[in-house]
C-alpha positions as CSV (number, residue, x, y, z in Angstrom):
1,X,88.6,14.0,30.7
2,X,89.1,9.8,31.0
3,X,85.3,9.6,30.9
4,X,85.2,11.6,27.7
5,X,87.8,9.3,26.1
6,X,85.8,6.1,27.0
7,X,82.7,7.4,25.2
8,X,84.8,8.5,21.7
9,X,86.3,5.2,22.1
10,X,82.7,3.1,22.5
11,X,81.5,5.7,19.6
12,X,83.9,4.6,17.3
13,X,84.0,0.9,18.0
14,X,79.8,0.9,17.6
15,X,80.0,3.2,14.5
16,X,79.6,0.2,11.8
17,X,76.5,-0.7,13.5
18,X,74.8,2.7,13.6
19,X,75.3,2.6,9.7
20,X,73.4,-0.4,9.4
21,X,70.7,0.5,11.6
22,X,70.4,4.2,10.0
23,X,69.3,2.2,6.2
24,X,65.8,3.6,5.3
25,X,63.8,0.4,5.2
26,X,61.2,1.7,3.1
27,X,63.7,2.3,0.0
28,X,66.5,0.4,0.9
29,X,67.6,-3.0,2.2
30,X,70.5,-4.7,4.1
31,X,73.0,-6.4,1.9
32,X,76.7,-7.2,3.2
33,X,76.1,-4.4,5.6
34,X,75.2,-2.0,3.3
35,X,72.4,-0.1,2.7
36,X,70.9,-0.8,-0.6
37,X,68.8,0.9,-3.0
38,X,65.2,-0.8,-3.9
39,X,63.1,-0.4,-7.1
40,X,60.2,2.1,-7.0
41,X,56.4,0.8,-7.4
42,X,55.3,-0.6,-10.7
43,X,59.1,-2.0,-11.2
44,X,61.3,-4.6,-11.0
45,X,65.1,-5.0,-10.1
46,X,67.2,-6.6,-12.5
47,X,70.3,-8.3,-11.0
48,X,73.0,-5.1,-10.8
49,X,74.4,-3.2,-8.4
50,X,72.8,-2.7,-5.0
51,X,73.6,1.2,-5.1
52,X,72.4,1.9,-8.5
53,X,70.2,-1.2,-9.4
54,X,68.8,-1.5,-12.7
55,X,64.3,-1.0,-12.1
56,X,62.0,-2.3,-15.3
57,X,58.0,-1.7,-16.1
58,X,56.0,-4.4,-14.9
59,X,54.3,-6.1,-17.6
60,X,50.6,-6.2,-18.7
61,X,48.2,-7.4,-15.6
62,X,51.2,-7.2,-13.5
63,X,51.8,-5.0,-10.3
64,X,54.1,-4.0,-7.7
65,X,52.8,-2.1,-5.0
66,X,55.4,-0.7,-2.9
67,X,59.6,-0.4,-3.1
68,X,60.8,-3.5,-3.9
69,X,64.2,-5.5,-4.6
70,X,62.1,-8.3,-6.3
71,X,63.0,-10.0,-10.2
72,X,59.4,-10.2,-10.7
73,X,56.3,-8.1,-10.4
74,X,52.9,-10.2,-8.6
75,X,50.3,-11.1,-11.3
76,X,46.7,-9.2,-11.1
77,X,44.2,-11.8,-10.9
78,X,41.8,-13.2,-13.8
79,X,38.1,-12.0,-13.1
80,X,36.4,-14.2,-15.2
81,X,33.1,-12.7,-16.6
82,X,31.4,-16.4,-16.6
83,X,32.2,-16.4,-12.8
84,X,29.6,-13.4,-12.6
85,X,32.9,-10.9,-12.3
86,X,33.0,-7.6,-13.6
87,X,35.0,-7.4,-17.3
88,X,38.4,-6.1,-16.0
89,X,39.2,-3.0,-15.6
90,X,42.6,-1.3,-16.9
91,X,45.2,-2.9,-14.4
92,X,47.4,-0.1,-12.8
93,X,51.0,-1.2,-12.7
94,X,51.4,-0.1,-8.6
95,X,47.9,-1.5,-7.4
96,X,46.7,-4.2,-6.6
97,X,43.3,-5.0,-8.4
98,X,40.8,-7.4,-6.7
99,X,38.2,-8.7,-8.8
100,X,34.6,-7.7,-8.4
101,X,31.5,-9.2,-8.9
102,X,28.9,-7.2,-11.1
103,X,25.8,-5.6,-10.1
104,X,23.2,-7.9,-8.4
105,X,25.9,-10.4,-7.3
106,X,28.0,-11.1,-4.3
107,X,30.9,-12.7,-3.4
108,X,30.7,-16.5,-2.4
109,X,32.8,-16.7,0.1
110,X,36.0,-14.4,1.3
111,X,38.2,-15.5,-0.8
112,X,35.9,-14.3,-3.5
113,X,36.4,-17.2,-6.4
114,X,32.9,-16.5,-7.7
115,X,29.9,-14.8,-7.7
116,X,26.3,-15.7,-6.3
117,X,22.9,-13.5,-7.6
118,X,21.7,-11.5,-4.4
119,X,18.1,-12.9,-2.6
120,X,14.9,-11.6,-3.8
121,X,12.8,-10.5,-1.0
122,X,9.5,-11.5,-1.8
123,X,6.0,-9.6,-1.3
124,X,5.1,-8.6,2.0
125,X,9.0,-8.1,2.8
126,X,11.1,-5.3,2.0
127,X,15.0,-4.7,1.7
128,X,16.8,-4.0,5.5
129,X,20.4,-3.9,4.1
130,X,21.3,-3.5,0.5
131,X,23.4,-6.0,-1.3
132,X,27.1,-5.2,-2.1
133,X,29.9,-7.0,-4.1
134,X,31.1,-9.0,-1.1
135,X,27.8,-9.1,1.0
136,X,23.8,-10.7,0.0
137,X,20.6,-8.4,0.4
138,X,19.2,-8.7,4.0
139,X,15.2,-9.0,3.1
140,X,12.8,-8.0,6.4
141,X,8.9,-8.1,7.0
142,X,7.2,-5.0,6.0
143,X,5.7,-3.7,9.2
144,X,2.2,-2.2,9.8
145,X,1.6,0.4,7.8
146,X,4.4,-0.1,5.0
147,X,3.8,-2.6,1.9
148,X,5.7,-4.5,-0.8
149,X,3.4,-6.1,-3.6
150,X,6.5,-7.6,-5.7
151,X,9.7,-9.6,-5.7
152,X,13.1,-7.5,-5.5
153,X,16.2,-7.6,-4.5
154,X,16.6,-3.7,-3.9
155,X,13.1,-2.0,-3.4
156,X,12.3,-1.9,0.7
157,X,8.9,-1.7,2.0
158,X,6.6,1.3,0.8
159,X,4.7,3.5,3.6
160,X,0.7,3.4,3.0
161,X,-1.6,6.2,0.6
162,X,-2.2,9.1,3.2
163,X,-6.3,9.7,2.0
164,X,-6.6,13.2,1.1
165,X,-8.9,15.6,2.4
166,X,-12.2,14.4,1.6
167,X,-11.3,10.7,0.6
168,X,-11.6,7.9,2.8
169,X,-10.5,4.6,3.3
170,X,-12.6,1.9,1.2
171,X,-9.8,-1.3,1.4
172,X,-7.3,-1.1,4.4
173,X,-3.5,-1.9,3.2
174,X,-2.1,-4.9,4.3
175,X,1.9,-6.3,4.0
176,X,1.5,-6.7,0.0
177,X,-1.0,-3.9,-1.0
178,X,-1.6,-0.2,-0.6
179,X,-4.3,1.8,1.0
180,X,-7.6,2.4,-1.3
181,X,-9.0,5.9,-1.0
182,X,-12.3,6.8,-2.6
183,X,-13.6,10.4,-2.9
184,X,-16.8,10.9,0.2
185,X,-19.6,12.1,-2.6
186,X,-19.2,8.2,-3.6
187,X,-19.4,7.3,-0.1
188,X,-22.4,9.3,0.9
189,X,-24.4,8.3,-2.6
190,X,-23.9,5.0,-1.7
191,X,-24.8,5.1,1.7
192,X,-28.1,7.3,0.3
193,X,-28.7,4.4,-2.3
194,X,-28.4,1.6,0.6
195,X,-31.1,3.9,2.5
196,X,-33.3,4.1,0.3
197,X,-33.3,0.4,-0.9
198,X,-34.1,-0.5,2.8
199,X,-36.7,1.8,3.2
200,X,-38.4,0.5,-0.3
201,X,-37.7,-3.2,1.1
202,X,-39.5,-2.1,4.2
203,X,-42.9,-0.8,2.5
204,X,-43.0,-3.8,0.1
205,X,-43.2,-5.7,3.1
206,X,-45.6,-4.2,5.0
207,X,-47.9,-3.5,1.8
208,X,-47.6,-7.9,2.0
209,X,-48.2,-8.2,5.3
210,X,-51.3,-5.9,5.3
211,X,-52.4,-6.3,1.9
212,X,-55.6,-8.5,3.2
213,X,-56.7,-5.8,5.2
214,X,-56.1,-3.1,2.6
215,X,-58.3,-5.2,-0.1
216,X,-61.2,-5.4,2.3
217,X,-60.2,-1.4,2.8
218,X,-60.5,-0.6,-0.9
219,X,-63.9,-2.7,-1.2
220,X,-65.3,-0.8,1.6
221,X,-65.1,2.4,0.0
222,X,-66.5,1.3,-3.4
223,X,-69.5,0.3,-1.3
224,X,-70.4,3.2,0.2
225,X,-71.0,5.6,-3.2
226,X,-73.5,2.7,-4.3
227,X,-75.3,2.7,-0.9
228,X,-75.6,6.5,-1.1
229,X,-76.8,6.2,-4.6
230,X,-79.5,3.7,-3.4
231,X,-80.6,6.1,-1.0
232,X,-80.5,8.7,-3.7
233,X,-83.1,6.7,-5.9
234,X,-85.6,5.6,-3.0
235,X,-86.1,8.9,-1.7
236,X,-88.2,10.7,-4.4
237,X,-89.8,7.4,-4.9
238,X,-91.2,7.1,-1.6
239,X,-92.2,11.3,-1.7
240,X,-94.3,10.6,-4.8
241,X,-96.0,7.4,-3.3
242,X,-96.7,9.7,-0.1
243,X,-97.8,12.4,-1.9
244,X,-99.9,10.0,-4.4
245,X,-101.3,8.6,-1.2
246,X,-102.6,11.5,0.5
247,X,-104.4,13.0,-3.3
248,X,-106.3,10.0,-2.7
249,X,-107.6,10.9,0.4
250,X,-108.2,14.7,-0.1
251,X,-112.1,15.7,-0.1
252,X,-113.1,18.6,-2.5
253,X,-111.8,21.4,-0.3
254,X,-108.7,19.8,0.1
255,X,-109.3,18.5,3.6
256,X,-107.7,15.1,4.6
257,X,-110.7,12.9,4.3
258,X,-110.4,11.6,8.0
259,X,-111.6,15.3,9.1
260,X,-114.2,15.6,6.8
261,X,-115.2,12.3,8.1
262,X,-114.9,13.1,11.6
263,X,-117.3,16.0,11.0
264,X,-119.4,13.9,9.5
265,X,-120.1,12.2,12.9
266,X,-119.5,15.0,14.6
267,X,-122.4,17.0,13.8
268,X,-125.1,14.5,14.5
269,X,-124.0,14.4,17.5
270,X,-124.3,18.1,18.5
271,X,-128.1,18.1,16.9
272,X,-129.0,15.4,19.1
273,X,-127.7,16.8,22.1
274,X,-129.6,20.1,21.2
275,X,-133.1,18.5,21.0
């Protein structure tokens, strides 16, 4: 029963500090060990009394965040549209509104007192991490395969023409152009054409190489229809002079004359071998 006493006794000497420390210190605050009542967001206290104090509006561009027992509300800052900012927005009384820099444009630094235009990546490199209001464009190389063939600050690097069925590749891509595909007819009637130029190439040249052996060739031939013809014309001529010759040495039964001749002698001979 002592012990019981002693606690009432420390609970009661103690009490006036529980009541401080039981204040809700997100609505109220400490004054002469009472627990007093603050403002809500998007006001001011006026100078009155701390259980019913006297909250105003915050003014234009003015805010106030959170409970408060403050005269005066914190000022929204200027964004000044010749600093690259955006034009301000309508200010809410219980926000804080942080200025922000237009589109294309970053902050210059943390504190954000102006704007700077975000990098261009040039051809050949793409965009790795976009641009934001507080942070630049991150440009990168395009890698194989992928091209850029302008200057941006937003595009990234563009994957090469897949050739369609029947197409092929007639100029590779490189880091600032595309693939160019050509249909295969055009292919195949060039590669025809290209043939056939060679082989044509290849004829002229022998024709020029050979063309002193074909000329004596072409005379040849003309030569031979006029030996033939030659021939042609002699042969009668020499059958009539053969045929004149022997009329001329025919006797009257149409003997040659040598055997009419040879008779001739011949018969004398017999009659003298017969006396």
């Amino acid at each position: 029963m002592e012990n019981v006493m002693k606690y009432i006794c420390l609970l009661l000497c103690f009490s006036p500090v529980f009541a401080e420390i039981i204040c809700d210190y997100q609505t109220q605050y400490k004054k002469n060990g009472k627990c007093c009542k603050m403002c809500e967001p998007g006001t001011r206290m006026v100078p009155s009394d701390c259980l019913n104090p006297v909250c105003t509006p915050c003014g234009n561009n003015e805010y106030m965040d959170s409970y408060n027992n403050e005269t005066s509300c914190n000022r929204q800052p200027y964004c000044d549209k010749n600093l690259n900012f955006n034009m301000s927005q309508s200010p809410s009384p219980t926000k804080y509104r942080p200025c922000m820099c237009k589109t294309g444009y970053h902050c210059s630094s943390e504190q954000c007192f102006s704007c700077l235009e975000h990098t261009t990546c040039k051809p050949g490199e793409g965009v790795v991490i976009q641009g934001s209001a507080t942070a630049d464009v991150v440009c990168g190389l395009c890698q194989l395969g992928t091209f850029s063939n302008q200057t941006s600050a937003v595009d990234v690097c563009r994957p090469w023409t897949n050739c369609p069925p029947g197409f092929y590749e007639n100029v590779p891509g490189t880091n600032i152009s595309d693939r160019v595909c050509e249909n295969g007819r055009g292919r195949y009637f060039a590669i025809a054409i290209v043939v056939i130029t060679i082989i044509l190439a290849a004829v002229c040249f022998i024709i020029y190489i050979l063309k002193d052996k074909i000329k004596r060739l072409l005379l040849c031939n003309q030569k031979k229809p006029q030996l033939g013809n030659l021939l042609d014309q002699t042969e009668p001529k020499m059958k009539a002079e053969e045929n004149e010759y022997n009329q001329d040495h025919l006797t009257e039964n149409n003997n040659p004359l040598a055997q009419e001749e040879g008779k001739g002698e011949h018969l004398p001979m017999l009659d003298t071998n017969l006396v």
